[in-house]
VOGU-3710 file (C-alpha; in Angstrom, 3 decimals, decimal comma):
1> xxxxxxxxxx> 43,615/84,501/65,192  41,404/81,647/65,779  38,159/80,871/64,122  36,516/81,572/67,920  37,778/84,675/69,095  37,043/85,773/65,264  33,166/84,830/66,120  33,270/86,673/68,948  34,219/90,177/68,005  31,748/89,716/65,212
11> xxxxxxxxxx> 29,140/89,119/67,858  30,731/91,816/70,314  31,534/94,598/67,875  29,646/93,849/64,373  31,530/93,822/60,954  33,350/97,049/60,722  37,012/96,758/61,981  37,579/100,177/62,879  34,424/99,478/66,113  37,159/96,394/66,895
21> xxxxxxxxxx> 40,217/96,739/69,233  43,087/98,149/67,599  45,391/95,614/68,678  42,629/92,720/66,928  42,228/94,067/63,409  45,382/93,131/61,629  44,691/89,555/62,766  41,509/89,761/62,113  41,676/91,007/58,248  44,777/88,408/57,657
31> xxxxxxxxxx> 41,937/85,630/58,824  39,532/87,009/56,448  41,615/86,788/53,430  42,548/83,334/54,138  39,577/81,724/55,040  36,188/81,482/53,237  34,066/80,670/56,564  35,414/83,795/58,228  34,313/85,540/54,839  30,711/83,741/55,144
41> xxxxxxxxxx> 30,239/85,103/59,164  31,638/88,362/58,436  29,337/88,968/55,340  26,129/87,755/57,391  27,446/90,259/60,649  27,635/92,465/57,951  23,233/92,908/56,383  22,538/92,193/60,155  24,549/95,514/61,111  22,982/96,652/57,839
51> xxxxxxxxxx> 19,201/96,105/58,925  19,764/97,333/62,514  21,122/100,643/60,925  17,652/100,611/58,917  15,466/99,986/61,281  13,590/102,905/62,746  11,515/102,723/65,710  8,138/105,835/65,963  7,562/106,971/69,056  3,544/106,758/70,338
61> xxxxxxxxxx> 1,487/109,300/69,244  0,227/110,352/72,244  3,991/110,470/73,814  4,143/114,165/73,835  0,937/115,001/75,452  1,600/112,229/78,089  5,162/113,885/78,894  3,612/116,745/79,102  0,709/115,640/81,839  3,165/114,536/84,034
71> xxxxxxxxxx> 4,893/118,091/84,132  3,804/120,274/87,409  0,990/122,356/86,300  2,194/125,593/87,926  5,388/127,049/88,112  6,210/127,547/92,080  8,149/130,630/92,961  11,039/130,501/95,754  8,448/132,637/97,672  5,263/130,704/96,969
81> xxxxxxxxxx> 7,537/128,009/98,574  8,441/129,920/101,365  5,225/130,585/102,539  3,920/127,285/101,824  6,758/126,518/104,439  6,257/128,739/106,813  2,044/128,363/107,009  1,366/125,619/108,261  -1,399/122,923/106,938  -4,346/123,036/108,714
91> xxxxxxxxxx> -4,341/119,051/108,491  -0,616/118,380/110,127  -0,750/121,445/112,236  0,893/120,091/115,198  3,902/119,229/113,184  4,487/122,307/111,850  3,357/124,903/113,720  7,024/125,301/115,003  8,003/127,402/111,561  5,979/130,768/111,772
101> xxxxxxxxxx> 7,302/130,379/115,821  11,091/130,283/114,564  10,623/133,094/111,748  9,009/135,125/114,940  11,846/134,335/117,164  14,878/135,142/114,641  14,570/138,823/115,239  14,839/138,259/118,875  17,849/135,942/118,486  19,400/138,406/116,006
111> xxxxxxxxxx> 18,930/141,341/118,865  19,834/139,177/121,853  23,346/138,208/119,943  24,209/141,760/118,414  23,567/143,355/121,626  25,798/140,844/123,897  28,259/141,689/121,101  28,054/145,471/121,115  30,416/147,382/123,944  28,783/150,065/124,865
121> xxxxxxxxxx> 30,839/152,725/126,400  29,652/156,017/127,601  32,335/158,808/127,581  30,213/161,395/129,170  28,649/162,866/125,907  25,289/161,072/125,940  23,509/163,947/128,592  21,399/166,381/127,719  23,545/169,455/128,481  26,269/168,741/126,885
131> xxxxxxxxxx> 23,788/168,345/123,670  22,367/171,723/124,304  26,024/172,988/124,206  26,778/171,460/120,919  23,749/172,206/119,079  24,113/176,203/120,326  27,589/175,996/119,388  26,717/175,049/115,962  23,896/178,004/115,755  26,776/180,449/116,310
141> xxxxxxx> 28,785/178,840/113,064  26,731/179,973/110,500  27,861/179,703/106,884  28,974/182,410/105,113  26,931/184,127/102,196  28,222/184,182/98,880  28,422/187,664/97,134
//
């Protein structure tokens, strides 16, 4: 390994070998036993990886509270929403007064469609006679009383 590519995975990945490549470390720790400049650079990577680990960095005191002012100050239900969608603002009426219009109309869509899908077929058993019938025939069938 040259004295280069030695510098620069100090500089990339700091002095422990087991952050380098895999395939880099052998050469690596054969160029650190021979040479006393690789030694020198790896021992100076080495207290700067030392004091980075050290150093500690406090948040702001007033972090929390200013987290905390930028949260919504209510919590908005799904139907606080809805309604907020479907009334519209008095200050952008025009735009929006289509929304309480379609929640009006969906009933009438939902009626027009089911009944153009419905087949309707009278056998006969829809007049009044043939109800009166029925319900006399059902008079006569009365349960029997238990003993």
């Amino acid at each position: 390994m040259e004295m280069e590519r030695f510098e620069q995975l100090l500089a990339a990945y700091g002095a422990s070998f087991q952050r380098w490549p895999a395939e880099e470390r052998d050469a690596a720790q054969i160029l650190l036993q021979s040479s006393e400049e690789a030694r020198r650079l790896h021992a100076q990577t080495a207290a700067l990886d030392r004091m980075l680990d050290a150093w500690q960095v406090e948040p702001p005191d007033d972090l929390r509270e200013r987290i905390l002012a930028q949260l919504p100050r209510t919590v908005r239900t799904p139907l606080d929403r809805f309604v907020d969608w479907l009334m519209p603002d008095m200050e952008h009426m025009g735009a929006q007064v289509w929304r309480p219009a379609l929640v009006a109309a969906i009933p009438l869509l939902v009626g027009i469609i089911l009944g153009s899908t419905l087949d309707i077929v009278s056998d006969g058993t829809d007049s009044p006679e043939v109800w009166q019938e029925e319900i006399y025939l059902m008079a006569l069938n009365e349960p029997e009383s238990a003993p």
